[in-house]
TORKOL-4160 file (C-alpha; in steps of 0.2 Angstrom, whole numbers, padded with zeros to 4 digits, m for minus):
260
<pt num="1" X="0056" Y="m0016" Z="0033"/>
<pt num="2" X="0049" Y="m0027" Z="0048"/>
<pt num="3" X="0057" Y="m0042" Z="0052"/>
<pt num="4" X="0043" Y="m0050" Z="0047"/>
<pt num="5" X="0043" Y="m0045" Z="0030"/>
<pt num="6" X="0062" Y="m0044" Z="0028"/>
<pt num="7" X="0067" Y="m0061" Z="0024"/>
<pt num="8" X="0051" Y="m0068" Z="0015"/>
<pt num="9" X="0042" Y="m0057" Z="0005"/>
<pt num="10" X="0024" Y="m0062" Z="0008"/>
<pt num="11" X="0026" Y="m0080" Z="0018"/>
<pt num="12" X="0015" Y="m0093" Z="0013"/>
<pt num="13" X="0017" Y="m0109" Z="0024"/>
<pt num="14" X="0025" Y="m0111" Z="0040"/>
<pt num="15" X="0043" Y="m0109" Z="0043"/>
<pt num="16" X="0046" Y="m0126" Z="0042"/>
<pt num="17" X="0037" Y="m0126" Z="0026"/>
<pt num="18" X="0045" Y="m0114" Z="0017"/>
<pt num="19" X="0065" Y="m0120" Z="0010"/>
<pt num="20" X="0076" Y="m0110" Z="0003"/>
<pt num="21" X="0070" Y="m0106" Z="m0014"/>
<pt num="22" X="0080" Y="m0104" Z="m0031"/>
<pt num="23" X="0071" Y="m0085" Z="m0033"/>
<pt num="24" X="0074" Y="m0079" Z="m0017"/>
<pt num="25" X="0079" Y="m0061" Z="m0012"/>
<pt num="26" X="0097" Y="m0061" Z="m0005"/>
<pt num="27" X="0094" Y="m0049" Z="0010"/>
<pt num="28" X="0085" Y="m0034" Z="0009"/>
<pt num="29" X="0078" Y="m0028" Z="m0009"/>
<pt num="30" X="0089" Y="m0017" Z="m0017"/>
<pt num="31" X="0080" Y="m0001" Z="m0028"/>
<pt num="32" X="0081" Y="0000" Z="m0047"/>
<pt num="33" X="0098" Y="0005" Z="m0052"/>
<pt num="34" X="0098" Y="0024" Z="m0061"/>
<pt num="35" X="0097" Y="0024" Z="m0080"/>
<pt num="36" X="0114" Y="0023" Z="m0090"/>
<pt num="37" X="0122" Y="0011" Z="m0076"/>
<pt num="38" X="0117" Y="m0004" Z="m0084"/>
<pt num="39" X="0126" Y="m0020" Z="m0092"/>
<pt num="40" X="0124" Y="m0014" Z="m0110"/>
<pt num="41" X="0129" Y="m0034" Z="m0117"/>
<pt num="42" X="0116" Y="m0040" Z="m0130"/>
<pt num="43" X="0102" Y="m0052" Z="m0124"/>
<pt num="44" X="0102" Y="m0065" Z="m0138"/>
<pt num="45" X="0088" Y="m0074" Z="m0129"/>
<pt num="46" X="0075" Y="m0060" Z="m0133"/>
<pt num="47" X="0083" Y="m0055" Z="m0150"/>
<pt num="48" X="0079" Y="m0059" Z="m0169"/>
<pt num="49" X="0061" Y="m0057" Z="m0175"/>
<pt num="50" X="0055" Y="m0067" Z="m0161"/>
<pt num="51" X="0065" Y="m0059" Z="m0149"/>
<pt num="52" X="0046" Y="m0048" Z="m0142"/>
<pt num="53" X="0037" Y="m0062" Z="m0141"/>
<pt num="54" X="0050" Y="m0072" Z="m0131"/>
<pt num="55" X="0051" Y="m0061" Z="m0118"/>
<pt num="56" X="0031" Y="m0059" Z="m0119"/>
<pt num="57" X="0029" Y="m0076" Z="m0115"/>
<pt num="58" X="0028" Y="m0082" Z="m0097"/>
<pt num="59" X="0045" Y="m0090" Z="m0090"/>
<pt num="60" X="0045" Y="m0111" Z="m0091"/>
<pt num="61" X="0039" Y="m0117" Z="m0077"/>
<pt num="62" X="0053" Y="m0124" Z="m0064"/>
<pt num="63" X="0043" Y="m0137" Z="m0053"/>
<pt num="64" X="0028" Y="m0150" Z="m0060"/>
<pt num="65" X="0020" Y="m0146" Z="m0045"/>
<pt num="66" X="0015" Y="m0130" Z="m0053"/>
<pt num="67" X="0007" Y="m0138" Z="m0067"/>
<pt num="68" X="m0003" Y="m0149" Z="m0056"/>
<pt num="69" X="m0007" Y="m0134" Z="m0046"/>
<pt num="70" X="m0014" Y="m0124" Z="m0064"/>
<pt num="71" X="m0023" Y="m0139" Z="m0068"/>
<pt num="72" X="m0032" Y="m0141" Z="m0050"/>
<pt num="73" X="m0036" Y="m0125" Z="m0048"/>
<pt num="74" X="m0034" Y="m0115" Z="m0064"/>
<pt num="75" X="m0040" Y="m0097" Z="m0053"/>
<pt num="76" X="m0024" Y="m0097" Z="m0042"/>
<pt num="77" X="m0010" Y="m0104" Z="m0052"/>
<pt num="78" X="m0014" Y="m0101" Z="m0070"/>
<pt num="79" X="m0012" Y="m0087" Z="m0082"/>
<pt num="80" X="m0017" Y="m0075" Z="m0069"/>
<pt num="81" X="m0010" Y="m0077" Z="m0052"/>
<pt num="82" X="m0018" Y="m0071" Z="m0034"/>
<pt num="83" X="m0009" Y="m0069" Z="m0017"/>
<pt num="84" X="m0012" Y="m0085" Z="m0009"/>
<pt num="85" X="m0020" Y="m0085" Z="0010"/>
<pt num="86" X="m0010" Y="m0089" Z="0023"/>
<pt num="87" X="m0010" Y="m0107" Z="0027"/>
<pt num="88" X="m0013" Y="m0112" Z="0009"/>
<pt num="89" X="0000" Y="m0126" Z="0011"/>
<pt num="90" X="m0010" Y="m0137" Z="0023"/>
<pt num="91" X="m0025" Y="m0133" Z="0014"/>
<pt num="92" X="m0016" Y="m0140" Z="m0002"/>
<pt num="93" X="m0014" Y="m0157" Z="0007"/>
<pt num="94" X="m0029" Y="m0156" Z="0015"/>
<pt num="95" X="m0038" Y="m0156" Z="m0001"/>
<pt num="96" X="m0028" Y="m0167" Z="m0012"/>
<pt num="97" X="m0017" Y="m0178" Z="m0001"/>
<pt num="98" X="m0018" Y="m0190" Z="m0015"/>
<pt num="99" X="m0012" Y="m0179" Z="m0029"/>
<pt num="100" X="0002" Y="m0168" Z="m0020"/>
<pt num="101" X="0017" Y="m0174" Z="m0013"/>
<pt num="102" X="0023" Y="m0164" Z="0004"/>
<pt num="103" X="0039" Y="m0159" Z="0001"/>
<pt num="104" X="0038" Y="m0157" Z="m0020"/>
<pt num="105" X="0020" Y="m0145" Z="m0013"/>
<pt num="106" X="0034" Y="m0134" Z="m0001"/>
<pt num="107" X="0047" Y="m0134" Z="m0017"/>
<pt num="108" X="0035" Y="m0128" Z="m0029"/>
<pt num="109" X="0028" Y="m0114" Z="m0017"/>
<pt num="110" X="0042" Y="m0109" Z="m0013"/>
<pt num="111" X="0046" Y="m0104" Z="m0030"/>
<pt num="112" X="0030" Y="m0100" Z="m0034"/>
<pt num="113" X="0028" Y="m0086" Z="m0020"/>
<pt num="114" X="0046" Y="m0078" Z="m0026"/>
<pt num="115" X="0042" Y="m0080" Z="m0044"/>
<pt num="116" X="0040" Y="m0062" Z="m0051"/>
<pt num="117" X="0023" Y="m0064" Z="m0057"/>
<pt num="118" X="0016" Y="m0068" Z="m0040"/>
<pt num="119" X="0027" Y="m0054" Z="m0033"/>
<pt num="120" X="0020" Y="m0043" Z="m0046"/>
<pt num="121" X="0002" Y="m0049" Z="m0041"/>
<pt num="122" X="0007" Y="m0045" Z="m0022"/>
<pt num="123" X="0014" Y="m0028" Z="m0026"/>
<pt num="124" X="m0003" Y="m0025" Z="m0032"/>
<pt num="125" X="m0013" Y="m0024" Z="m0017"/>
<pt num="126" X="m0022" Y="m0040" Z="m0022"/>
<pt num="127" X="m0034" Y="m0048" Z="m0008"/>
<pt num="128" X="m0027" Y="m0067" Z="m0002"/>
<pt num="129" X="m0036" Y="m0081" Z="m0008"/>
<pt num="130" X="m0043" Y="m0099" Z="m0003"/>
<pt num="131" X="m0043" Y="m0115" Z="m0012"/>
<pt num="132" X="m0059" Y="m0108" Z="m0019"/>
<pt num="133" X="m0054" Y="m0091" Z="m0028"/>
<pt num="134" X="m0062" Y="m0083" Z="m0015"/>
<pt num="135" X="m0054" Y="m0066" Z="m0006"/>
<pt num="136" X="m0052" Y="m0071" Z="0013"/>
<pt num="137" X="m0039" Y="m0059" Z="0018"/>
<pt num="138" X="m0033" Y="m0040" Z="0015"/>
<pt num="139" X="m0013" Y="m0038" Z="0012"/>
<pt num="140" X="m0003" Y="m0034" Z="0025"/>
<pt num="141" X="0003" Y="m0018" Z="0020"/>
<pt num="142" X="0022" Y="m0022" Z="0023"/>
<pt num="143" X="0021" Y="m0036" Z="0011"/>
<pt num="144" X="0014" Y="m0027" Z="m0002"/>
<pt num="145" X="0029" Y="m0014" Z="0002"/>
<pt num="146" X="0043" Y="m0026" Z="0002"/>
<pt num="147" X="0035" Y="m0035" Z="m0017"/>
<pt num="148" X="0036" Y="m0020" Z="m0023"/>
<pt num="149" X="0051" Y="m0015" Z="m0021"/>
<pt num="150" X="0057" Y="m0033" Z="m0026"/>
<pt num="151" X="0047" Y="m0030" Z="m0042"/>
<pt num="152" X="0055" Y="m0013" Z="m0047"/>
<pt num="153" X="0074" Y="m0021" Z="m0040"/>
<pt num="154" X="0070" Y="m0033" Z="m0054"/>
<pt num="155" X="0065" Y="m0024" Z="m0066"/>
<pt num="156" X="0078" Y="m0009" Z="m0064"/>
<pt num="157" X="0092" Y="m0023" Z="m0067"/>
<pt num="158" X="0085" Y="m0028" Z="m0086"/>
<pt num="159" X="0081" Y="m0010" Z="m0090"/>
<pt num="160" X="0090" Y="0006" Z="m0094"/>
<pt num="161" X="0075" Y="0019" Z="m0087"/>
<pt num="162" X="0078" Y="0024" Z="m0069"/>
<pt num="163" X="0063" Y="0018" Z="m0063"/>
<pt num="164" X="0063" Y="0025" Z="m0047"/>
<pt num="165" X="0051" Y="0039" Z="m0049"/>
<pt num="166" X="0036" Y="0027" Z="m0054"/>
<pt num="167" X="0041" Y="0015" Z="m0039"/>
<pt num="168" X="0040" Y="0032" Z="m0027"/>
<pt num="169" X="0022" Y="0034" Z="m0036"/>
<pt num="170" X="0017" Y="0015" Z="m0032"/>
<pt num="171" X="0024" Y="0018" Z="m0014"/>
<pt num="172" X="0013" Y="0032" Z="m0013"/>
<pt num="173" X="m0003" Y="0024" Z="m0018"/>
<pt num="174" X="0002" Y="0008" Z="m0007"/>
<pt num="175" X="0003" Y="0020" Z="0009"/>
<pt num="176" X="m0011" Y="0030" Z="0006"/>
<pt num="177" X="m0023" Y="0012" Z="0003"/>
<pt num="178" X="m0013" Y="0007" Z="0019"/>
<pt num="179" X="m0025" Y="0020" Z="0030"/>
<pt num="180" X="m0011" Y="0019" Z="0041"/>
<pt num="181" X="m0002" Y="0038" Z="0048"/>
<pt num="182" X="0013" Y="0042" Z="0041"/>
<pt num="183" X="0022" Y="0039" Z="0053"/>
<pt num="184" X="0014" Y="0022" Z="0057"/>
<pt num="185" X="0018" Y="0017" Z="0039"/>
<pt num="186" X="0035" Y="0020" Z="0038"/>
<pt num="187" X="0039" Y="0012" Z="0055"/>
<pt num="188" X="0032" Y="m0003" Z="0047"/>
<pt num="189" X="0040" Y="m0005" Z="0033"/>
<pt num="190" X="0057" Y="0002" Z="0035"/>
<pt num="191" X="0072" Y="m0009" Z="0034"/>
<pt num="192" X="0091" Y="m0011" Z="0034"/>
<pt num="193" X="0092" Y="m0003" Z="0017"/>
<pt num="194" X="0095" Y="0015" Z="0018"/>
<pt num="195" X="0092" Y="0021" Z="m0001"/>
<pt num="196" X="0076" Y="0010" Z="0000"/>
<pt num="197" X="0070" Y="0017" Z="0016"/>
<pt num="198" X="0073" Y="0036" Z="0008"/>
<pt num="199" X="0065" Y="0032" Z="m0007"/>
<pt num="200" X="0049" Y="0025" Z="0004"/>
<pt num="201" X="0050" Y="0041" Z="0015"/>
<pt num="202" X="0051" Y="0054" Z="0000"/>
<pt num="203" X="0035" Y="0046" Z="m0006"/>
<pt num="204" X="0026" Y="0045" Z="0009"/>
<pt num="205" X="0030" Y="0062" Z="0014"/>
<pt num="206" X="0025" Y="0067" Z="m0002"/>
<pt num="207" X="0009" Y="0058" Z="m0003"/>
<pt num="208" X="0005" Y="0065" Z="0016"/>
<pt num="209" X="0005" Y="0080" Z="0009"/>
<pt num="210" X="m0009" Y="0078" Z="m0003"/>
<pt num="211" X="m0016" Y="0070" Z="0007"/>
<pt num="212" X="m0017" Y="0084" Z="0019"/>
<pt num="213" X="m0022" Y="0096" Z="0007"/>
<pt num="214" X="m0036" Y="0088" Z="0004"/>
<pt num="215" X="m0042" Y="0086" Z="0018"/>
<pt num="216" X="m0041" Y="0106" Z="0023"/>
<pt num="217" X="m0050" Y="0108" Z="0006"/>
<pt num="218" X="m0064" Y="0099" Z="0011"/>
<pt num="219" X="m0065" Y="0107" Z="0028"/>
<pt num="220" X="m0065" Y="0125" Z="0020"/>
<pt num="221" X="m0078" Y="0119" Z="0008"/>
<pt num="222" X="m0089" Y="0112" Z="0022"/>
<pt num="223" X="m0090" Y="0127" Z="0031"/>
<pt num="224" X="m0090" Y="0139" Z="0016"/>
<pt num="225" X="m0109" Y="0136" Z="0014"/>
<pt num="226" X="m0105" Y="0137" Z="m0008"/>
<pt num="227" X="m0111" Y="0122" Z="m0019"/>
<pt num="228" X="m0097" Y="0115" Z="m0030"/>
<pt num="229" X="m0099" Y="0127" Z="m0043"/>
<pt num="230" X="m0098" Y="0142" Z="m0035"/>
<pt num="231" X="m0086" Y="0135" Z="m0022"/>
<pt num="232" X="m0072" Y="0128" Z="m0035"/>
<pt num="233" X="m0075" Y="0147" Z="m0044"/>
<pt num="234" X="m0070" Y="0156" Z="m0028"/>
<pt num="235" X="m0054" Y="0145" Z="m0027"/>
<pt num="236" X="m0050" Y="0145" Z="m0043"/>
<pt num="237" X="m0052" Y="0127" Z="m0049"/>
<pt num="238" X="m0059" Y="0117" Z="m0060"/>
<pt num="239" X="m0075" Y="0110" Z="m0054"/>
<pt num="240" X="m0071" Y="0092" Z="m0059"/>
<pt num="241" X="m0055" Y="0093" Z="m0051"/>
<pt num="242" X="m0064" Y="0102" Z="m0035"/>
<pt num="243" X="m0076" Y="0088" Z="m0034"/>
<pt num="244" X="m0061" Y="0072" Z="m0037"/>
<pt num="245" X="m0051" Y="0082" Z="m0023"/>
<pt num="246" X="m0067" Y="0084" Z="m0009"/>
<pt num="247" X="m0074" Y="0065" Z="m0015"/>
<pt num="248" X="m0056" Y="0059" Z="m0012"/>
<pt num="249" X="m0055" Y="0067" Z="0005"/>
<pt num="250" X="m0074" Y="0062" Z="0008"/>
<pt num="251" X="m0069" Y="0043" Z="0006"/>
<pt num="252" X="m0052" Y="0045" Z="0017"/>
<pt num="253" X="m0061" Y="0051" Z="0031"/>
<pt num="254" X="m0075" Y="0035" Z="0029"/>
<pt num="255" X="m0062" Y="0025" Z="0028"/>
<pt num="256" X="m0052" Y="0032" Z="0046"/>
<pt num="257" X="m0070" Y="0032" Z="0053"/>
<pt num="258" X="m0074" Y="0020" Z="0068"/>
<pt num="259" X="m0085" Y="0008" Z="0064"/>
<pt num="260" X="m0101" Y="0009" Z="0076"/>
């Protein structure tokens, strides 16, 4: 991964604003350990006949600032989180220098932007937002890289599934929402973590592949002259999945097109 994403999984404020936080990451994020290598000791928080919905539940808040901030502005902080834009901080006391105080503001962020909820929402893809719920930004695609691995690290180390095939299928999708080359991608994101990095490289190889695929489908269909019926009948495929295939391709190549 970059230095940039390496130490703080999607920064918030400046340096300066951002301590230490209880939820860090310690160095690189690690993958989800393989199935059958995990503490096999009885959780008695999230056992009994309550035991499913006390792991449901979300986690007790650790800061009040957090509840002032889902009371201001229920869109960002409540139930459902959003990635946060990029100099939300100062906007926080910009708006309500009154109601938050500086450094309880940079505590609560800071837990808040390594919670796994917002990590979760990160790892999604999710636009930044303002004060006003608005979208403002697109990810950075190494951010959304290093949340999701951070997620998957998490939840490998409470689960006995090996994990690791669905974290290859979200690194996949990540990359391939990236736009960027594959080889552009990987330079990005790469770190110090050599499983990590393998794991990231499997699935872009993989998905550049696909991707590939379909895109020499659509050439031979563009310059077959065939509908889709008649195409997806010389080559053997379904026509629905002949059509998803050349739509997919279609909206890659809009994508990768300069705008004029």
């Amino acid at each position: 991964m970059s230095e940039q994403a390496s130490d703080t999984p999607d920064p918030i404020a400046p340096t300066e604003a951002s301590p230490e936080p209880q939820d860090q990451p310690t160095g690189e994020a690690r993958p989800p350990r393989p199935a059958g290598r995990r503490n096999n000791k009885p959780n008695n928080a999230g056992s009994g006949r309550g035991g499913a919905r006390n792991n449901a539940a979300p986690a007790a808040r650790q800061h009040p600032v957090l509840d002032q901030l889902a009371t201001l502005y229920p869109a960002l902080f409540g139930e459902t989180l959003l990635p946060l834009k990029r100099g939300i901080f100062q906007d926080l006391l910009a708006a309500q220098p009154e109601a938050l105080d500086k450094d309880g503001l940079k505590a609560a962020l800071a837990l808040h932007t390594r919670s796994s909820r917002y990590l979760t929402a990160v790892a999604a893809g999710l636009q930044r937002h303002d004060l006003a719920g608005e979208p403002v930004e697109i990810l950075a695609p190494e951010h959304v890289h290093h949340a999701l691995i951070e997620v998957f690290r998490r939840r490998g180390a409470r689960s006995r599934e090996d994990l690791r095939p669905k974290m290859r299928q979200r690194i996949a999708a990540a990359f391939e929402v990236s736009g960027l080359s594959r080889d552009a991608y990987l330079e990005l994101v790469s770190g110090k973590d050599e499983e990590v990095n393998q794991i990231t490289a499997d699935a872009v190889e993989a998905a550049a592949s696909g991707i590939a695929r379909d895109e020499a489908l659509l050439r031979t269909f563009e310059a077959s002259g065939k509908n889709l019926n008649e195409f997806a009948d010389m080559y053997g495929l379904h026509v629905l999945d002949a059509n998803r295939t050349l739509e997919r391709a279609k909206a890659r190549r809009d994508q990768s097109a300069p705008v004029t």
